[in-house]
C-alpha positions in Angstrom: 0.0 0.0 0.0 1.0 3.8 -0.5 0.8 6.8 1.3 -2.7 8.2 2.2 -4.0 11.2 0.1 -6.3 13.4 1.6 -8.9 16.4 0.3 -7.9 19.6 0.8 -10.5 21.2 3.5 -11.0 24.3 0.7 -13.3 23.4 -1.7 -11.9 25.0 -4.1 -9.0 22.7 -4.4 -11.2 19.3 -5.3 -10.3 20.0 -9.0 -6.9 19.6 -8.2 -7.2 16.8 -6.0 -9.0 14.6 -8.4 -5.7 15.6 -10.9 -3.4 14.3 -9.0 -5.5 11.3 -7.8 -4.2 7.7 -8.4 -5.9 5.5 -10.5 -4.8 2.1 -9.1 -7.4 0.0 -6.9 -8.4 0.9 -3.2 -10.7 2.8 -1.0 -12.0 5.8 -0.3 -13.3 7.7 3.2 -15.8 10.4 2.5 -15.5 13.1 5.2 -17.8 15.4 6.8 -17.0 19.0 8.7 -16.7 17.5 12.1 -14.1 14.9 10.9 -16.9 12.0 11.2 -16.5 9.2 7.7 -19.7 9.5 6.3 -19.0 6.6 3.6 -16.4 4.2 3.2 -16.2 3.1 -0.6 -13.9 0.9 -2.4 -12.8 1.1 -6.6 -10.8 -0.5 -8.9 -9.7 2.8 -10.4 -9.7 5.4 -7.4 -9.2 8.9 -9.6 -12.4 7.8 -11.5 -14.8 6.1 -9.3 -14.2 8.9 -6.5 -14.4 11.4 -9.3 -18.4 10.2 -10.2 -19.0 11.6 -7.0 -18.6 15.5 -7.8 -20.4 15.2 -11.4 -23.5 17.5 -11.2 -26.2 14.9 -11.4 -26.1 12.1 -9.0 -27.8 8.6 -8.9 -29.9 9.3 -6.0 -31.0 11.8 -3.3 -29.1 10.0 -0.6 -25.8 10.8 -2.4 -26.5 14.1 -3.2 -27.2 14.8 1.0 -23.6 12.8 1.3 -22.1 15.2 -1.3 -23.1 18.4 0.0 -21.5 17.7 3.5 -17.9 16.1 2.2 -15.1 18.5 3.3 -12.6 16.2 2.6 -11.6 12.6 0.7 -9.2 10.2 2.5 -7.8 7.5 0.1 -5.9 4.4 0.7 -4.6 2.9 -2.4 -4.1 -1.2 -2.4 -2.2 -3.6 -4.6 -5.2 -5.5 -5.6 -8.9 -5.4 -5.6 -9.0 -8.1 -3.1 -7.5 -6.4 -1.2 -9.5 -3.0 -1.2 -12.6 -5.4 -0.7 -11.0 -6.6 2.6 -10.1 -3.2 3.7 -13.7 -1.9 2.9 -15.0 -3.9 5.1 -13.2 -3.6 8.3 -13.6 -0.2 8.2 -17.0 -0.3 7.6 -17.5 -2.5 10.4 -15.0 -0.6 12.5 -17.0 3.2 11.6 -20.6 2.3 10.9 -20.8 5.2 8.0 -24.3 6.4 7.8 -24.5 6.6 4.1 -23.2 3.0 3.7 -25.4 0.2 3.8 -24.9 -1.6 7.2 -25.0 -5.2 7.9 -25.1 -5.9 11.6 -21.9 -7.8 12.7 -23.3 -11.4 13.6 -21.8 -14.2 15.0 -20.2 -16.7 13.2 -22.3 -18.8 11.4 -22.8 -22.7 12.6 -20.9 -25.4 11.2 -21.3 -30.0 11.7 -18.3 -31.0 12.6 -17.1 -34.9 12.6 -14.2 -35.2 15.0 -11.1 -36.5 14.4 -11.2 -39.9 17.0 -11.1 -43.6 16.6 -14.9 -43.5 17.0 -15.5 -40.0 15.5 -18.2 -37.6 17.3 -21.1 -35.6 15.3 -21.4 -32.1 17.0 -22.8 -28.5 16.6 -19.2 -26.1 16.3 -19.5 -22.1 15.6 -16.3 -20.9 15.3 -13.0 -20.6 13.1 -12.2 -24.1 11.8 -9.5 -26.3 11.4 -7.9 -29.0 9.7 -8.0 -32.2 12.7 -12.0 -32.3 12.0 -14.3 -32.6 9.1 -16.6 -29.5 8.6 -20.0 -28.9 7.1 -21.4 -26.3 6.7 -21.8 -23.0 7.5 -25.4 -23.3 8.0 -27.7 -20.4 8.1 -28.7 -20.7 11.9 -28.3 -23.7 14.9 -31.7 -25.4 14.5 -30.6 -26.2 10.6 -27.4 -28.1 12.1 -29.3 -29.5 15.3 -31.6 -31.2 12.6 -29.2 -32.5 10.9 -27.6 -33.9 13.9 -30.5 -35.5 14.3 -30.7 -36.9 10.8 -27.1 -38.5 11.5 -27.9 -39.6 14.8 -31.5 -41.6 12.8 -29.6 -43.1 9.8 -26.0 -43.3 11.0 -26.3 -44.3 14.7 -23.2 -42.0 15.0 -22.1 -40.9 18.8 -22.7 -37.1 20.1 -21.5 -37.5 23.7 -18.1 -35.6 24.9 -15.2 -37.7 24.8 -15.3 -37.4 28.6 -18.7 -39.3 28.9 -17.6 -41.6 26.0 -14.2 -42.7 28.1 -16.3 -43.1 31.0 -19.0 -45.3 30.0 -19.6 -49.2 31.1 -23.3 -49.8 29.9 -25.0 -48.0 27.0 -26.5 -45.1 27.3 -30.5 -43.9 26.0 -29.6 -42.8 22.8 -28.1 -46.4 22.2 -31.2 -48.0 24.1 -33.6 -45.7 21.6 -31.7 -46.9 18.3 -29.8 -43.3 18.1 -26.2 -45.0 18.8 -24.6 -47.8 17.7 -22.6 -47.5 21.6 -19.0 -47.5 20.5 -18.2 -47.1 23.8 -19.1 -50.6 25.0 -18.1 -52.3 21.7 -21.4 -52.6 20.3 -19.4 -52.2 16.9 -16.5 -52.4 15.6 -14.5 -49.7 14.9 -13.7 -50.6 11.1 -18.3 -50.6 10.8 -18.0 -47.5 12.7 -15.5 -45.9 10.1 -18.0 -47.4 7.6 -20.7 -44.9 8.7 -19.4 -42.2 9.3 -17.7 -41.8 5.7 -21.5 -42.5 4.7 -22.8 -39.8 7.0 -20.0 -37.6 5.0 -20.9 -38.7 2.0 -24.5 -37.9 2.8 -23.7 -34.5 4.0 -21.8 -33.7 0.8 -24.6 -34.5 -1.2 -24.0 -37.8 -2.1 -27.5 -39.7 -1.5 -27.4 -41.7 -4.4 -24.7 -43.8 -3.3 -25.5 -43.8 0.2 -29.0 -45.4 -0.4 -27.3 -47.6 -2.7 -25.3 -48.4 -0.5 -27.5 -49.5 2.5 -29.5 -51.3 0.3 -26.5 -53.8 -1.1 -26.1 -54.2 3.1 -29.7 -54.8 4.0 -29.6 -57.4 1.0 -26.7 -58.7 1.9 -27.4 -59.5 6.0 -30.4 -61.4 4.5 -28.6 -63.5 2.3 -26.7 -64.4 5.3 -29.9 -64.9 7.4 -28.5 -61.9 9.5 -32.5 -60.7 9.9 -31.6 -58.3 13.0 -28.6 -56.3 11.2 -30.9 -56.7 8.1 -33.5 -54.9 9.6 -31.4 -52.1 11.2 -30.4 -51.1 7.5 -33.9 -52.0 6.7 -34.9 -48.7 9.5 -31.8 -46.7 8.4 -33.1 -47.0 4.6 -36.8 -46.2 5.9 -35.3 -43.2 7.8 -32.9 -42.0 5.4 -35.8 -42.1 2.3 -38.0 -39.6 5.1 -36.0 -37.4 5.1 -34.7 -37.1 1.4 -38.9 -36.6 1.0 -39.0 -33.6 3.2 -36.7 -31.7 1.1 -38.9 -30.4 -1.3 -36.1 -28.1 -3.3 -33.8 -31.1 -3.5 -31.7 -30.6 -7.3 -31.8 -33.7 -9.4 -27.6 -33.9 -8.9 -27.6 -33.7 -5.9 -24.3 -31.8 -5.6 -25.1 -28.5 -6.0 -23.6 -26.0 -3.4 -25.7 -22.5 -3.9 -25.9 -19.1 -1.6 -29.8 -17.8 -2.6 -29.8 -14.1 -1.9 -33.2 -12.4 -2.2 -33.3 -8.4 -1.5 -36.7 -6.8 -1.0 -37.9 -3.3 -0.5 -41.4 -2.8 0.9 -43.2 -0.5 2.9 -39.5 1.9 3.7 -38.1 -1.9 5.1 -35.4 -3.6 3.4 -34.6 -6.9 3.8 -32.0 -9.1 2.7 -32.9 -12.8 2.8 -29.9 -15.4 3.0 -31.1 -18.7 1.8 -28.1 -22.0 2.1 -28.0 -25.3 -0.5 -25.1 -27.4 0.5 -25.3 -30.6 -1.6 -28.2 -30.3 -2.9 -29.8 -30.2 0.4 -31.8 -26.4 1.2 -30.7 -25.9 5.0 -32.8 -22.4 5.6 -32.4 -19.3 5.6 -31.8 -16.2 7.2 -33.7 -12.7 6.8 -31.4 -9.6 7.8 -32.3 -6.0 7.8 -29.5 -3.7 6.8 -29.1 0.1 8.5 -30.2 2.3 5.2 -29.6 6.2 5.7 -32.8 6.2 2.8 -34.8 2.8 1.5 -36.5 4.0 -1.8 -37.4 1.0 -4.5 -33.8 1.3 -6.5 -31.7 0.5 -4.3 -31.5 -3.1 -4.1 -28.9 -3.4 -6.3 -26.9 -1.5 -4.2 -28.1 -3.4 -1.1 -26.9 -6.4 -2.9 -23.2 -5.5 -3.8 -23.0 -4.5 -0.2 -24.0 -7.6 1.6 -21.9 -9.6 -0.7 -19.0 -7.0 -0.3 -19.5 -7.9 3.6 -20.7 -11.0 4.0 -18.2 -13.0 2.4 -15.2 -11.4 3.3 -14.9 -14.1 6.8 -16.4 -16.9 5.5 -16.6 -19.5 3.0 -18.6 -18.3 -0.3 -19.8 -21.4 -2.4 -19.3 -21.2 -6.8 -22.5 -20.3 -7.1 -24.8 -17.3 -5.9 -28.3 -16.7 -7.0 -29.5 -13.6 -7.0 -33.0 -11.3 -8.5 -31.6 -8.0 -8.6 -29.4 -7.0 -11.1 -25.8 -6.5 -10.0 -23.5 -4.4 -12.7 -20.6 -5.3 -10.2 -17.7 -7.4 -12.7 -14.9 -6.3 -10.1 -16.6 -7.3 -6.9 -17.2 -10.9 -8.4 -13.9 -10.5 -9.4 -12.2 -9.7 -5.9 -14.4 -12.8 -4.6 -13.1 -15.2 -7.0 -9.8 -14.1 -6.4 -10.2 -13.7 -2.1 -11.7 -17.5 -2.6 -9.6 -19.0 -4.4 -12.0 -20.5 -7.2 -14.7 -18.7 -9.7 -17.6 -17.7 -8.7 -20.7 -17.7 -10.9 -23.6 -15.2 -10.4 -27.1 -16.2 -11.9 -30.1 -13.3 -11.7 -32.7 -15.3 -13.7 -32.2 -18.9 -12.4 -34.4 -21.7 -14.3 -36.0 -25.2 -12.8 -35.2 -26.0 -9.2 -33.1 -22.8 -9.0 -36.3 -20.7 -9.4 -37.9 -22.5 -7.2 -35.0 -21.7 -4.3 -34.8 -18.1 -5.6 -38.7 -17.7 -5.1 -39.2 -19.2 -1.6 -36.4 -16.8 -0.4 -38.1 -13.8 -1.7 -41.5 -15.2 -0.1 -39.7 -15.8 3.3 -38.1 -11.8 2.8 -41.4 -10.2 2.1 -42.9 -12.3 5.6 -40.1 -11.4 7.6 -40.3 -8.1 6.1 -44.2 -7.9 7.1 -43.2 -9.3 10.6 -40.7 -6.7 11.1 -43.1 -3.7 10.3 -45.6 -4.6 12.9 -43.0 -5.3 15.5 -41.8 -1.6 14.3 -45.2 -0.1 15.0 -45.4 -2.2 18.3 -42.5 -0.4 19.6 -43.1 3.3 18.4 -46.7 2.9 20.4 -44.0 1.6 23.3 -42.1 4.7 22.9 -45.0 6.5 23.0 -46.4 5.7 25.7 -42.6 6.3 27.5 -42.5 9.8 26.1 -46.1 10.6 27.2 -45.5 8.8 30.7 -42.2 10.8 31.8 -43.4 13.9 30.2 -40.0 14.1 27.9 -42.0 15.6 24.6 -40.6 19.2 24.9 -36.8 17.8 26.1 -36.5 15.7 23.0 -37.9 19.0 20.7 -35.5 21.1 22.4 -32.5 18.2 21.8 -33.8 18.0 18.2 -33.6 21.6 17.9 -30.2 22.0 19.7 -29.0 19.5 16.8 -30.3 21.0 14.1 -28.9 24.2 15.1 -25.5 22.9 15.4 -25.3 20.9 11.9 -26.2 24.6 10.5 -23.9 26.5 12.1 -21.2 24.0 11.1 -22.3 24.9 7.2 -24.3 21.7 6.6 -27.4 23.3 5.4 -28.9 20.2 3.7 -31.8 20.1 6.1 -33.5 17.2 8.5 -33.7 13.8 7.2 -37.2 13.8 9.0 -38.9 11.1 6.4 -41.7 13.4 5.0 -43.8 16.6 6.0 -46.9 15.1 7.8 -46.9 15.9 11.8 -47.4 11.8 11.9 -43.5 11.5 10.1 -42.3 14.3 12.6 -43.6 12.5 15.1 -42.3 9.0 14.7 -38.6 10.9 14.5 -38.9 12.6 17.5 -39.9 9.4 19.0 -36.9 7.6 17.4 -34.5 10.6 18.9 -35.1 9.2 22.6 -32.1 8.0 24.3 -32.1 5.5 27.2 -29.6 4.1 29.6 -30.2 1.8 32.1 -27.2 0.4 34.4 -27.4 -2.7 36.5 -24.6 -4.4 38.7 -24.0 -7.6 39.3 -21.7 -10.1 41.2 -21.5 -13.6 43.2 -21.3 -12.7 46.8 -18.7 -9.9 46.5 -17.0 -11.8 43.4 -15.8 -10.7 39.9 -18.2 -7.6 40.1 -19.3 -5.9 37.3 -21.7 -3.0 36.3 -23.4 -2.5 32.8 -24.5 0.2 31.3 -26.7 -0.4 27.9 -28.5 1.5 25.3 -31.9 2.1 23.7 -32.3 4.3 21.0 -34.1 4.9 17.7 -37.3 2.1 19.1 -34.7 -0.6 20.0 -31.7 -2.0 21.6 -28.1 -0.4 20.6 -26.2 -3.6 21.5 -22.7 -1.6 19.6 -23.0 0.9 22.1 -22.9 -1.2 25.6 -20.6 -0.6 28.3 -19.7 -3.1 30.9 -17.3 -1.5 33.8 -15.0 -3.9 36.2 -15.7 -3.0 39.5 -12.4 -2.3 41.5 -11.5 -0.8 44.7 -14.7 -1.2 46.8 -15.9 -3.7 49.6 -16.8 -6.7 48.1 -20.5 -6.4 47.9 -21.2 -2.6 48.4 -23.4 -2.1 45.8 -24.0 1.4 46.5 -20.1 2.0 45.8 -20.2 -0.2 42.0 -23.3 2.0 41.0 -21.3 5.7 41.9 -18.1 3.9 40.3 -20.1 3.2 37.3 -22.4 6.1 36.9 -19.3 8.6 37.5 -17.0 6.9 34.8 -19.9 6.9 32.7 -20.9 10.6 32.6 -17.5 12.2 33.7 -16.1 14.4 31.1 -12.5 14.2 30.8 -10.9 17.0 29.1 -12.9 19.1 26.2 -14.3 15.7 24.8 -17.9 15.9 24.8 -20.2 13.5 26.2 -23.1 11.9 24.4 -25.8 12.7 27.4 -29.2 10.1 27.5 -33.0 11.6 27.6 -33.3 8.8 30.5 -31.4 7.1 32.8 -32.8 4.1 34.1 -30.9 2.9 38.1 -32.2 -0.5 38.8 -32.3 -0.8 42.3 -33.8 0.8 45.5 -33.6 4.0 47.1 -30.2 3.2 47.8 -28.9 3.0 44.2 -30.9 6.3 43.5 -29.7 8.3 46.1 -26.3 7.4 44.8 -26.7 8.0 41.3 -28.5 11.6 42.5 -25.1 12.8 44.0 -23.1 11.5 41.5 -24.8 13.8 39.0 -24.9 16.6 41.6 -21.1 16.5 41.8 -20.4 16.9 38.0 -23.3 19.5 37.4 -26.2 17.7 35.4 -29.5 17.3 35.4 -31.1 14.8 38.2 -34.5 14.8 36.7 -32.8 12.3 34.0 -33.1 9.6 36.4 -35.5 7.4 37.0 -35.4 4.5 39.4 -37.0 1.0 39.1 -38.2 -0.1 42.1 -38.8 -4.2 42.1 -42.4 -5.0 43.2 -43.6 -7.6 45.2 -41.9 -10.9 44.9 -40.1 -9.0 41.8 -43.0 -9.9 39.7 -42.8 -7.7 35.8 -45.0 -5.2 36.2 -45.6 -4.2 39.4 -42.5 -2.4 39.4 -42.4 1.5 40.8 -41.0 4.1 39.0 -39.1 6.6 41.6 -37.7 10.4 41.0 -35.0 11.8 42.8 -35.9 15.4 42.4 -39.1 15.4 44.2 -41.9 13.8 41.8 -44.4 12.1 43.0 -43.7 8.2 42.3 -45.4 6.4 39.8 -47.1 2.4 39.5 -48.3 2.3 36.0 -49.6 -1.2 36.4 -49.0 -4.5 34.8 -49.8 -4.4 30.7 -48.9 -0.5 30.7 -46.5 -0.2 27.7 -44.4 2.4 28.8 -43.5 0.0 32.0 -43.1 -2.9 29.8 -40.3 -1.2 27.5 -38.5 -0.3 31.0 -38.6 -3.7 31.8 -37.4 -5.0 28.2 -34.3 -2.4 28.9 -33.9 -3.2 32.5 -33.4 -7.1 32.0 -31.2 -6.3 29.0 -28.8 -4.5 31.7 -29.2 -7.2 33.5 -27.7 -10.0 30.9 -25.4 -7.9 29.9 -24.7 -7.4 33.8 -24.5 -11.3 34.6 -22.8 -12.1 31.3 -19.9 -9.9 31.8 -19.4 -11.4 35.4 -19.5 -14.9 35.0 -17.3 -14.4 32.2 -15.0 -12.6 34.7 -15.3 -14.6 37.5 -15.0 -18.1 35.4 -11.4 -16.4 34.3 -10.3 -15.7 37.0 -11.2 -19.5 38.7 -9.7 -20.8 35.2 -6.0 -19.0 36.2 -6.2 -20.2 39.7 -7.1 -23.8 38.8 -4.8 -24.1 36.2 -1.9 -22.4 38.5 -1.9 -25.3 41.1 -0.9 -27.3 38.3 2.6 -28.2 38.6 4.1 -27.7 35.5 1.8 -25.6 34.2 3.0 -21.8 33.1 1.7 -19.0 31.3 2.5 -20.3 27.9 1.4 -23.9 28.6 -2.1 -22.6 30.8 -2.5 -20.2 27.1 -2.3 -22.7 25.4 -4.5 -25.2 27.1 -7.3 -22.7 27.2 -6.8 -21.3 23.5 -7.1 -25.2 22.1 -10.0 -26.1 24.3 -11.7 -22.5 24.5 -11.9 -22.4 28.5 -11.6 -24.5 31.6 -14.7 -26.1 30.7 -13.3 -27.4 27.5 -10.2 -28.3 29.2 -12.0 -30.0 31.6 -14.1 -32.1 28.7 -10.4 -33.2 27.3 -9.5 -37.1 27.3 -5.6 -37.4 28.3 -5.1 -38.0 24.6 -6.8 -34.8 23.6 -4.8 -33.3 26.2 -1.2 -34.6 24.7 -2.1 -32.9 21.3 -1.4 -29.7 22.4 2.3 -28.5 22.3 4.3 -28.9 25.6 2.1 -31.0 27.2 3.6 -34.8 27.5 1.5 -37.9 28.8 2.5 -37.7 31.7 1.7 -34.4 32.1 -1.6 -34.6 30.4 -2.5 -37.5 32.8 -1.7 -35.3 35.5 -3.8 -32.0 34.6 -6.9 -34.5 33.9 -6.1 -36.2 37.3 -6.0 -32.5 39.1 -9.5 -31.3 37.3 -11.5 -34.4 38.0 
């Protein structure tokens, strides 16, 4: 990569920027007058993609609003378009630009794994895989691989218990009593028959059916010609079960080895929703609806919504050689950076014919329900916010907040207006509703232990999960939660410096008196506003809804009564503060019992103890290792291994 090259902050000088502008691959950072990156592009020829931009027609009102606030162009040329693809999208996930199309960062998706032991284990496996087990996958959610654990377990009799169970066992277990196991662990069969079905259940998951119901039948033949009538019949059941489930798939392909990403993008109603439908092997595994952050949904844009999810989706996972898509997608270079990121060509088809259509046209029926599901649970949570607003009285702070920002984006020379969607008071309305800002902070801890406070977000109708906060507790009596709540609250809001501090409409204390009175000093002592807070008293036997709503600056307290919405969206944000709370702290306490555990261990230091828990993913994992899995990592001999599992057991 070169040097950076950056847009003078005249504007005046653009002309000569876009002169000397390179025109080899990379991307491009459009910048606004407070130094925020408003878009984040990538091109295969920089000095002409970025040079579109400032033509005087533009593609659509959204870039025109983009265009008129750029003060300056940050561009970081790459060696390749693969590359600039990469680099796009970490930035995009690391800034969250509001003219780009946002997909929310998920977590990895779901894979089948078949471990690598004499009697090899099916199990469910999110994460970054390797080369000691066979995966399948990825899948578009957990209940897709669950079911097909479930197929495995019907036809293949294959094991799913942790090698410590398996190790452990002297009799067989239900799942071998209820035909779901062929027990390997008490030599029910052989290891070579074992072998035998699990490459079956591999071939199956590949796509292979044909040969796998072949094959079952030449056994099931051959066991009766041998007047083996019991194993005869157990192929006899695995055929039966095997042919039920080959049924259900309606979409199966004639081949049978087709692997296919079905990508349907629909626009109704303002929504826009991208649904992700999986074929591996012929076999249609589900799918997955998203809804990507749009600055402005209008009907052309899915084309656009389409080169971004594949511009983000792919980039960390696996993309199969064919994609199947129904908008059109004038994107050669993208294709291009994904062949070359993957390794292999990938083929894009917009008007699929056969079983293809068929695939193609489910997914864009499953968008348009998801995308009718997601409007109703829209308008169920503007009437929530509603009924919040009305509740605390907060109509005339969020006007004068909405004001306050208008009148700053003015006087910093961005004079393109609101993006309030519309002129009708109803429009204004649902944006002044989506302006309120919540924060509700909860502490939690195990009798003094690993404490930790949370602090989460609700803006714009829902849950800001990006913006969380969770705060370690330090320095206080173990169990004073009085002291975590000011430790927490004054981190929170302190300014430090001339940074400014993004202030909440509401801040929600869940606790008693106690916690209130605390939180009311605290914002005493640095000089804002107490009538922010709002205390959630628990009710009797902490029942939802019976909850009081308590004011530290002298209003009158309020029980709004079980059903009343406004109380039900403080309880949707209180318990969310809550498993954020109790996440954070058995995560924290769970390391620190890990260290200490491990520690004892004679023999065991820092590098070893890293290791152990990188291979295994925790204590608990390193606890679930056999001795053998235990030898496998580096440094760590038999006799060692027999000693850590001796120590944890």
């Amino acid at each position: 990569m070169t040097d950076e090259q950056h847009l003078p902050d005249s504007p005046f000088d653009i002309a000569a920027f876009l002169k000397e502008l390179t025109t080899r691959p990379g991307v491009y950072r459009m910048i606004d007058a407070n130094g925020t990156v408003m878009y984040v592009g990538k091109a295969k020829n920089l000095k002409k993609r970025v040079s579109s931009y400032f033509q005087k027609t533009h593609a659509s009102p959204r870039t025109s609003h983009m265009v008129e606030r750029i003060v300056r162009v940050d561009v970081t040329p790459t060696r390749t378009e693969a590359e600039a693809l990469l680099l796009e999208n970490n930035l995009i996930k690391s800034l969250s630009p509001r003219y780009n199309i946002l997909f929310r960062d998920d977590k990895s998706y779901p894979y089948l794994r078949l471990t690598n032991h004499k009697y090899p284990r099916v199990a469910y496996y999110r994460g970054a895989v390797d080369k000691k087990s066979q995966f399948f996958g990825p899948f578009p959610n957990a209940w897709a691989v669950k079911e097909s654990i479930q197929v495995l377990q019907r036809v293949f009799l294959l094991r799913t218990c942790e090698d410590t169970v398996f190790s452990h066992r002297s009799r067989p277990c239900l799942q071998a009593q209820i035909q779901r196991c062929s027990a390997p662990c008490v030599n029910w069969i052989s290891p070579e028959d074992y072998a035998k079905d699990v490459e079956a259940a591999s071939r199956f998951l590949r796509g292979d059916h044909k040969s796998v119901l072949a094959n079952l039948e030449e056994k099931m033949l051959e066991a009766s010609g041998l007047l083996e009538f019991e194993k005869a019949a157990m192929y006899r059941n695995q055929l039966g079960a095997l042919s039920r489930v080959l049924q259900k798939q309606s979409v199966d392909t004639t081949g049978g080895d087709d692997d296919a990403d079905i990508i349907a993008v629909v626009i109704k109603g303002g929504a826009v929703c991208v649904n992700l439908a999986m074929v591996r092997g012929g076999r249609h595994l589900g799918d997955k609806p998203m809804f990507p952050s749009v600055a402005q949904a209008s009907e052309d844009i899915g084309p656009e919504v389409l080169e971004a999810f594949l511009s983000q989706a792919y980039v960390d996972r696996p993309i199969p050689n064919l994609l199947i898509v129904n908008q059109d997608l004038d994107a050669p270079e993208l294709l291009m950076a994904l062949s070359q990121q993957a390794g292999k060509k990938i083929n894009l088809i917009r008007q699929p014919q056969s079983e293809r259509r068929k695939w193609l046209d489910m997914a864009v029926d499953n968008a348009e329900i998801a995308i009718a599901r997601r409007i109703a649970e829209q308008g169920s949570a503007q009437f929530r916010t509603r009924a919040l607003v009305e509740t605390l009285g907060l109509e005339a702070r969020l006007e004068e907040a909405l004001q306050a920002s208008e009148a700053d984006r003015l006087l910093s020379g961005n004079s393109v207006g609101t993006d309030l969607a519309g002129d009708s008071s109803a429009a204004e309305e649902i944006d002044l509703l989506a302006t309120l800002r919540v924060e509700c902070f909860d502490i939690s801890h195990t009798a003094g232990e690993a404490t930790q406070a949370s602090c989460v977000v609700f803006h714009n109708h829902d849950m800001q999960s990006r913006e969380y906060r969770r705060y370690n507790i330090e320095g206080i009596t173990p169990g004073d939660d009085y002291a975590a709540m000011r430790q927490a609250v004054t981190r929170r809001y302190q300014r430090e410096g001339k940074t400014p501090i993004v202030m909440p409409h509401v801040v929600l204390i869940d606790g008693g008196k106690g916690q209130i009175e605390v939180a009311r000093q605290v914002f005493e002592q640095l000089g804002l506003d107490i009538s922010l807070i709002v205390g959630v008293k628990k009710g009797e036997n902490r029942k939802v809804g019976l909850e009081t709503l308590v004011f530290p600056d002298g209003r009158p307290s309020l029980e709004l009564g079980p059903g009343h919405p406004a109380l039900m969206l403080i309880a949707q944000i209180r318990d969310e503060a809550h498993r954020f709370a109790i996440t954070g702290m058995r995560a924290k306490r769970a390391k620190a019992r890990q260290a200490s555990e491990l520690d004892e261990i004679e023999g065991i230091g820092a590098r070893r103890k890293q290791k152990l828990l990188t291979r295994f993913g925790g204590l608990r994992g390193v606890k679930a290792a056999s001795v053998e899995d235990l030898q496998t990592v580096d440094g760590i001999s038999k006799t060692l291994a027999e000693e850590i599992y001796r120590r944890l057991h």
